[in-house]
C-alpha positions as CSV (number, residue, x, y, z in Angstrom):
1,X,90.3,96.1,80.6
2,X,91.1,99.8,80.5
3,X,94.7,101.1,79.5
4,X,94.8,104.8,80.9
5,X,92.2,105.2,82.8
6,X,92.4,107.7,84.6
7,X,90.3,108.4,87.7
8,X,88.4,105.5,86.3
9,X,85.3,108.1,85.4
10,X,83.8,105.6,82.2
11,X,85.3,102.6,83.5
12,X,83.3,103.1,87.2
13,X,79.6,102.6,85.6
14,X,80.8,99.2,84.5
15,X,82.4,98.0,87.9
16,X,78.9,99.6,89.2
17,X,77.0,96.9,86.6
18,X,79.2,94.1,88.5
19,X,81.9,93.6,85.8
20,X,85.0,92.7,86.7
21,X,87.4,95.7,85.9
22,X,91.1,94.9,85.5
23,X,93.0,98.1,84.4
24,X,96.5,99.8,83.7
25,X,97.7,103.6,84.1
26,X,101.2,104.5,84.2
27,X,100.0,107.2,87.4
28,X,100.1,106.1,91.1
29,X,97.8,108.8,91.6
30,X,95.1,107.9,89.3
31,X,95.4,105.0,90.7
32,X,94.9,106.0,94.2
33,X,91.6,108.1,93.1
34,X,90.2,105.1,90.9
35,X,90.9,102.3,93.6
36,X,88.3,104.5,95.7
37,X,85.8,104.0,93.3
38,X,86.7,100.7,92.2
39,X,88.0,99.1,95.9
40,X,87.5,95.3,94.2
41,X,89.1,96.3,90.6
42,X,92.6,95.0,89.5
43,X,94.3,98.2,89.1
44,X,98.2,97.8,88.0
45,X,101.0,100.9,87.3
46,X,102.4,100.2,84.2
47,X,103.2,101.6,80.5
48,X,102.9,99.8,77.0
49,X,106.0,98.5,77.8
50,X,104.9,97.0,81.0
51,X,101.6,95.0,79.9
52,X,99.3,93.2,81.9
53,X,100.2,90.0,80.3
54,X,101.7,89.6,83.9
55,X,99.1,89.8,85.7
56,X,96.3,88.2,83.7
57,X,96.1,85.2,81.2
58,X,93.1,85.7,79.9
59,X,90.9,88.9,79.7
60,X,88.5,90.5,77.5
61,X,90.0,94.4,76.2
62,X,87.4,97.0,76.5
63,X,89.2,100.4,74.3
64,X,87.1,103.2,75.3
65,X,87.9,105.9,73.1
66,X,88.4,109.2,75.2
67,X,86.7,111.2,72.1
68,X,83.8,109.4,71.8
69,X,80.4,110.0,73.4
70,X,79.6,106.5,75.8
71,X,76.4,105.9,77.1
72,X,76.5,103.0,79.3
C-alpha cells in the first residue's frame, strides 16, 4: 500500500515484480497517470480522512519515504 503516490514512479517497479499494489492519493490526476502504469493496481481517491479501511480488510502498508534513496 502506497498513501500519496503520485504518478506511482517507486510504487511501479513493485507492480512490475508482480506485487499486488493497492494505493491512495487524494489527486484524480495522479491517479489517471498511475492507473497507466499500473492498469491491474487498486488505486482509490481519498485523504487520511478517507482511508482504505473501505476498501480492503486486510493489506500489508508499504511507507516509502519520499526522501530516501530506494533501490528496488
Amino acid at each position: 500500500m502506497d498513501i500519496g503516490f503520485g504518478t506511482g514512479t517507486l510504487t511501479t517497479k513493485l507492480y512490475e515484480q508482480g506485487c499486488s499494489i493497492y494505493g491512495q492519493d487524494f489527486s484524480s490526476r495522479m491517479i489517471e497517470l498511475s492507473s497507466e502504469k499500473m492498469p491491474n493496481a487498486h488505486l482509490y481517491q481519498g485523504t487520511f480522512q478517507k482511508s482504505l479501511s473501505n476498501h480492503c480488510k486486510i493489506f500489508v502498508m508499504i511507507i516509502l519515504l519520499r526522501h530516501t534513496l530506494c533501490i528496488i
